[in-house]
Structures are given as C-alpha cells and as structure tokens.
C-alpha positions in Angstrom: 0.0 0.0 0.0 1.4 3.5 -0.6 2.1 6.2 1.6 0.1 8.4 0.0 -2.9 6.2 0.7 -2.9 5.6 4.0 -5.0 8.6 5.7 -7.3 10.8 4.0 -9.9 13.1 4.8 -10.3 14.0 8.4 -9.9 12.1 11.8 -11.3 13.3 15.6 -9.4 12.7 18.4 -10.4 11.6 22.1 -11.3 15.4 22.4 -13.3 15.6 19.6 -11.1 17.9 17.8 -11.1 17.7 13.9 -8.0 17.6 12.5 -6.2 17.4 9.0 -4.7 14.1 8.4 -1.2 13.1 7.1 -1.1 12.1 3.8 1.9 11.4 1.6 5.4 12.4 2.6 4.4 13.8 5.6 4.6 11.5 9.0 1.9 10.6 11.4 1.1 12.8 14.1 1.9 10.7 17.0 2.0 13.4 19.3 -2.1 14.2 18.7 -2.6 11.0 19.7 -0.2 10.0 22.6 -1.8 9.3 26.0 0.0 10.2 29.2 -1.4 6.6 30.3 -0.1 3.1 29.0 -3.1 1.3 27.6 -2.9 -2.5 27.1 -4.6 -5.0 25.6 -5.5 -6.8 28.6 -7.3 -3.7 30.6 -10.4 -4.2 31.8 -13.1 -1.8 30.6 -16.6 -1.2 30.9 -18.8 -2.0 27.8 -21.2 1.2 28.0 -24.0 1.0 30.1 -24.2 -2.8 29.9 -22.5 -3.8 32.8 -20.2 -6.2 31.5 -16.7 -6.1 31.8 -14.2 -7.3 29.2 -10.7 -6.8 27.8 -9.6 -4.1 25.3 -9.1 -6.1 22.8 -11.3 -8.7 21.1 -10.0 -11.9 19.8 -11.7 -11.8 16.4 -12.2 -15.5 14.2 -14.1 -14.3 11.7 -10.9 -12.7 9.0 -12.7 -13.7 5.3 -15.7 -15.3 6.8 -18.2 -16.5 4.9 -20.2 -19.6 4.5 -19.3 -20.8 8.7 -15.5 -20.5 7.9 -12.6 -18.0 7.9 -9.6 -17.9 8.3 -8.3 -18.8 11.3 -11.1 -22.0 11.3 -10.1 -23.1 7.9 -6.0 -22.5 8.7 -5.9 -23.1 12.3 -8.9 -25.9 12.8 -10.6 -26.7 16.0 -7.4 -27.2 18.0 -5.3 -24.6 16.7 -7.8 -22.0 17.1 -9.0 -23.1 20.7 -5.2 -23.2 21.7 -4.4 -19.7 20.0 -7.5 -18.2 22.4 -6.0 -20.2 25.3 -2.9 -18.4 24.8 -4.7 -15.0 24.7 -6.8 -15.4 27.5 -3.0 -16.3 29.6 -2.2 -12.8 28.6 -5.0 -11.4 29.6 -7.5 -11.0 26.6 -10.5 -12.8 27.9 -12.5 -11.2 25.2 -13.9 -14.3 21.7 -15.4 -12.5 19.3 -17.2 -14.9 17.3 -20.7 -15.5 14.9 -22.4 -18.0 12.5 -21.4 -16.8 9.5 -17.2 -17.4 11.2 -18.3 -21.3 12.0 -16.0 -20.5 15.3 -18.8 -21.7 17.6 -17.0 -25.1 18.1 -13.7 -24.2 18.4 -14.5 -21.4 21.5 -16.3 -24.6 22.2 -12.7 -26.7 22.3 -11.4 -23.7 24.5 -13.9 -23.4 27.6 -12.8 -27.2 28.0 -9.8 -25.7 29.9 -10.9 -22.3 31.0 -13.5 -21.6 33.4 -16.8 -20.2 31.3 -17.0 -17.3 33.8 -13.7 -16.3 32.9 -14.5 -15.0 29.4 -16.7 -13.3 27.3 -18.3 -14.4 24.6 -19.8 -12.4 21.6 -21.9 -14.4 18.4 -23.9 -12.7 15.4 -26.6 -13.5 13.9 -29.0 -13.4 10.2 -32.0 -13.8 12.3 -34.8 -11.9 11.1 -38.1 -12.9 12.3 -38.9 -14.3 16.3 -38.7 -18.5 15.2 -35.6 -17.7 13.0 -34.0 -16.1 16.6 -35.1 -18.7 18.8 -33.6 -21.6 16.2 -30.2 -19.5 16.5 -30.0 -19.1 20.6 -30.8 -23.0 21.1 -28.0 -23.8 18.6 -25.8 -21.0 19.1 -26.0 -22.3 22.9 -25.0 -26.0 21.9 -22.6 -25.2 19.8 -20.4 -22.8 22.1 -21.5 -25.1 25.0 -22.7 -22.8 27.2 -26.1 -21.3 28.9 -25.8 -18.0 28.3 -24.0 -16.0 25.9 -22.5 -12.4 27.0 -23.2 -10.5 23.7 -25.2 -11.4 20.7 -25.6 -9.3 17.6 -27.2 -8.5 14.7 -25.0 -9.2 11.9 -24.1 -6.9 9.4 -26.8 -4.4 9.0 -27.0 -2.3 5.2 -30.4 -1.6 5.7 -31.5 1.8 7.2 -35.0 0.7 8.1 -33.4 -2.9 10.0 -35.1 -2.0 12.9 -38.6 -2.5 11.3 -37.3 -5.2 8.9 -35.6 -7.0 12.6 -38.4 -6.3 15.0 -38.7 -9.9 15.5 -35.2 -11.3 16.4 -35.1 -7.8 18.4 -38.0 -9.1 20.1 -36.5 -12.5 21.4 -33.3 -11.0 22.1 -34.8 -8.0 24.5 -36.8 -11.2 26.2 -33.4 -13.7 26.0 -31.5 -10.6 27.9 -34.5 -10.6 31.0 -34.1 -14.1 31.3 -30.4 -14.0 31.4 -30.2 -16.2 28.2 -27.7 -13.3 26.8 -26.1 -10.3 28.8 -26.4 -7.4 25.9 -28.1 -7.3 22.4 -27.0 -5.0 19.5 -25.8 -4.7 16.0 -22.7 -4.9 13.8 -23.0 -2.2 10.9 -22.2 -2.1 7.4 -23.5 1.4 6.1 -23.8 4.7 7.0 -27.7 4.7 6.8 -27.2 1.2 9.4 -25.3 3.4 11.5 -27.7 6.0 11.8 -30.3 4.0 12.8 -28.6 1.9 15.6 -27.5 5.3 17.4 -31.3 6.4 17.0 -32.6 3.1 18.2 -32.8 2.6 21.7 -33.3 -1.1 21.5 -29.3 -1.1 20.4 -27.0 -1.9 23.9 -23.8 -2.4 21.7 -22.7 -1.4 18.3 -19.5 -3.3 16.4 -18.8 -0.3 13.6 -15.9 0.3 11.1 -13.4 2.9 11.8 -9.7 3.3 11.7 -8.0 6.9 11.0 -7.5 6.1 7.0 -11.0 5.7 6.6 -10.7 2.1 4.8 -13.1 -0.1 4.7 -15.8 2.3 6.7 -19.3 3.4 6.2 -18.7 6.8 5.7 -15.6 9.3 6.2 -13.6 9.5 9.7 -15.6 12.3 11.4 -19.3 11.0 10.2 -18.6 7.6 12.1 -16.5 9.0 14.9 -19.7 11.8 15.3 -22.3 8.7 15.2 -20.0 6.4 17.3 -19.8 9.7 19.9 -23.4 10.2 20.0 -23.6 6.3 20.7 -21.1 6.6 23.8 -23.2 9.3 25.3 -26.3 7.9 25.0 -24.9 5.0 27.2 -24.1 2.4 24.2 -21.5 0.2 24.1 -19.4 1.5 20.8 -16.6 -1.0 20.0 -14.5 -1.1 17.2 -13.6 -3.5 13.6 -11.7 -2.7 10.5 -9.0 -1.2 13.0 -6.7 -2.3 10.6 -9.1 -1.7 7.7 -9.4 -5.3 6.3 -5.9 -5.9 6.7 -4.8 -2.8 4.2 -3.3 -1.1 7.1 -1.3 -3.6 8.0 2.2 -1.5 7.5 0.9 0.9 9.4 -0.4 -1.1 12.6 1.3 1.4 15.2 -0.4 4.5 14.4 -3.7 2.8 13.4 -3.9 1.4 16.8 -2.4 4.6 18.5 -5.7 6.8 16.5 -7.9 4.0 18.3 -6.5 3.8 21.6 -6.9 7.3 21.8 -10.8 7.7 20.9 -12.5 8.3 24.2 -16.0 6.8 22.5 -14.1 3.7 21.5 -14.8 1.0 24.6 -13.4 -1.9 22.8 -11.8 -3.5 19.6 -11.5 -6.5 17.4 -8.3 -8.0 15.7 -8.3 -11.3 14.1 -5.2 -12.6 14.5 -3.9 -15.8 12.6 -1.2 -17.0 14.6 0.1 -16.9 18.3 3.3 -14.8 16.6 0.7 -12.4 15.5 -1.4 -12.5 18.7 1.5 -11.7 20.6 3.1 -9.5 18.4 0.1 -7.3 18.7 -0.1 -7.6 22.1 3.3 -6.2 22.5 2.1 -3.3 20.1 -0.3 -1.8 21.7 1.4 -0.4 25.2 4.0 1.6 23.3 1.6 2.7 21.1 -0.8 4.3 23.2 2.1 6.9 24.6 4.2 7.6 21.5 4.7 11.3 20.9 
C-alpha cells in the first residue's frame, strides 16, 4: 500500500477535535494521539452501560468469513484455534469474538474445556430476522459454544436503514433472552452509513461493532461522520466497540499508528483483531502499550 494512501480526509481525536490528516510524505502525528497513560490490551473496561466487563481487545475469528468458515477455522482448525484463544486469554485477553457466518462456535467450544466459562466473554452474530428464526439461533448458538448464556449477541451486518422495522422480531426475542439472562447485551454490527444511523437512534441497540480506523478504509462513511455517530452512541450509554481497525488488513504496515488513533478515541470501549497465529497475537499484544504513549 502507498504512503500516500494511508489517511485521507479528516480524523477526531479523544477530544473531539477535527484535525487534517497526514497524507503522503508527511509523517503521522503521533503526538495528537499520545496518552500520558499506558493502555494494554488486557485492561479491563466497561462496555457502555451494559455492565459487563471485558478486555480491550477482542480476539476476532471471523478474517474472510463466509459460508461458517474463515480464516483462522479453515487454517488453524478446531485445535489450533481453541489453543491460539487459550494463549490469549494467559495474557489477559478474555474477550472471543465470534458468529455463524465465522463457524467458530465449536472451536470457543474446544477452548472453555480448559478455562472456566466465567472467565470469558463471549460475543456471536446472527441473520436472524423474524422471532422462530432467533429462537432456532440461541438454542443452537448455545449447543454449539456449550454454554447457557452468551455475554453478547448481535445483529450481523446491518446495510439496511430501516433494519429495525425489517428486525423487530429477532429484536424481540433478544430483548426477552436478555430478562431471562439467556444473553447479557443485544446489538448490532454495521455495514453502512444509513445502518449506523439508525442503531444510534434506536434505543433497543445496547452495543454497536462499527468500522473505523484513521484512514477511513473499509468504513461506512468518512472518519468524522462515524466517529460523530460512534460519539453520540457513547453518550447515549451504548456500548461503541471497534472492527476494521486495521481496515481489512490494508493497514497492515501501518499497525502502530492505526492502533495509536484508536487507543486514543474516548468513545471507542473496545476493539477487534483477528489474529492468525500466536506470533501475530502476541506480536500485537506487544504493540499496543507503546503505542498508546508515543509522541
């Protein structure tokens, strides 16, 4: 990818200050971003006004999913995915981000056989549409992870503005699943800016998963129309956490200051990373302290 590429438009720092990004020959401004506090990827934080409490960073399984497979199920199998979470959660990230479409189920499956269920949280999407189609999902979703609850389930990957309406069903057996402690938080993922604007209208929405990094790649709109929506969000007592953080993987020779701009957005709870490999999982565990203070 060429330098040149890397950030354009406009991104808004934890203060909400819009700034000109760096572009070309000119370098990142690591100062904007520096904190005068080391973040890991281990810290505990609050996800909005849920109350549940998880780990910066998200182990993500779903890298090219599609059809119950991605890439870490299809290169690392049920084993080598289950032991690459193990190895996270020993360092702290206790966080599995996981759904359907990924095919992951089973192997977060493989790793609560050696750590304790109430150690970790879980996350799952789903297609559900209508109440039966929900109800189908949480039964299996449940079997397949092995476990009676799950911490966080989603709607996956809403284009539709009017998904609210078009949802009210799933919505429906989620809001009920969440009184009878079935599932801990309901919400969305988002994959357009007229999806986005309607889970930060939509009181219904406890947690959005939303694309943003500071090049604007991969995203629904530019830097400051999601960081403005994803603010809003944080306000209104959402839970706002973060995907594409490395923009689909186009960012990935510039994985210091991409995760320096998100370690330093105040309305940012959270993020996911799909990591392929423990070298990778620990690599960007290593990452993320100096980058949160570089000046």
């Amino acid at each position: 990818m060429k330098r040149r590429e890397f950030l354009k438009g406009s991104v808004i720092t934890a203060g909400a200050m819009v700034l000109p990004v760096c572009t070309g020959r000119q370098p990142f401004p690591h100062h904007l971003f520096a904190s005068t506090l080391k973040k890991y990827a281990s810290d505990r934080v609050k996800l909005g006004a849920t109350g549940i409490t998880l780990s910066r960073l998200a182990m993500g399984t779903g890298t090219n999913g599609a059809g119950r497979s991605s890439n870490q199920t299809r290169q690392l199998g049920l084993r080598g995915l289950a032991d690459l979470l193990h190895a996270a959660y020993d360092q702290g990230v206790n966080f599995w981000d996981s759904a359907d479409q990924y095919g992951s189920h089973p192997h977060l499956k493989a790793a609560l056989t050696t750590i304790p269920r109430e150690q970790v949280v879980i996350l799952s999407k789903t297609h559900a549409t209508t109440e039966k189609q929900m109800r189908a999902d949480l039964e299996r979703f449940r079997q397949e992870l092995g476990t009676d609850y799950i911490d966080i389930v989603l709607l996956h990957c809403m284009m539709d503005a009017n998904w609210p309406a078009h949802k009210e069903g799933a919505m429906s057996v989620l809001a009920q699943a969440r009184a009878d402690g079935l599932i801990g938080a309901h919400g969305v993922s988002c994959h357009t800016l007229g999806a986005l604007r309607a889970a930060a209208e939509c009181d219904w929405v406890q947690v959005d998963l939303a694309r943003i990094n500071p090049a604007g790649v991969n995203m629904d709109a530019d830097v400051s129309t999601v960081a403005a929506l994803l603010k809003k969000m944080k306000q209104a007592g959402k839970g706002v956490m973060a995907m594409k953080v490395l923009g689909a993987g186009r960012l990935r020779h510039r994985i210091d200051e991409s995760l320096q701009y998100m370690l330093a957005q105040d309305f940012v709870d959270c993020f996911t990373i799909g990591t392929e490999s423990r070298e990778q999982m620990e690599d960007l565990l290593k990452r993320i302290p100096p980058a949160s203070v570089r000046g």
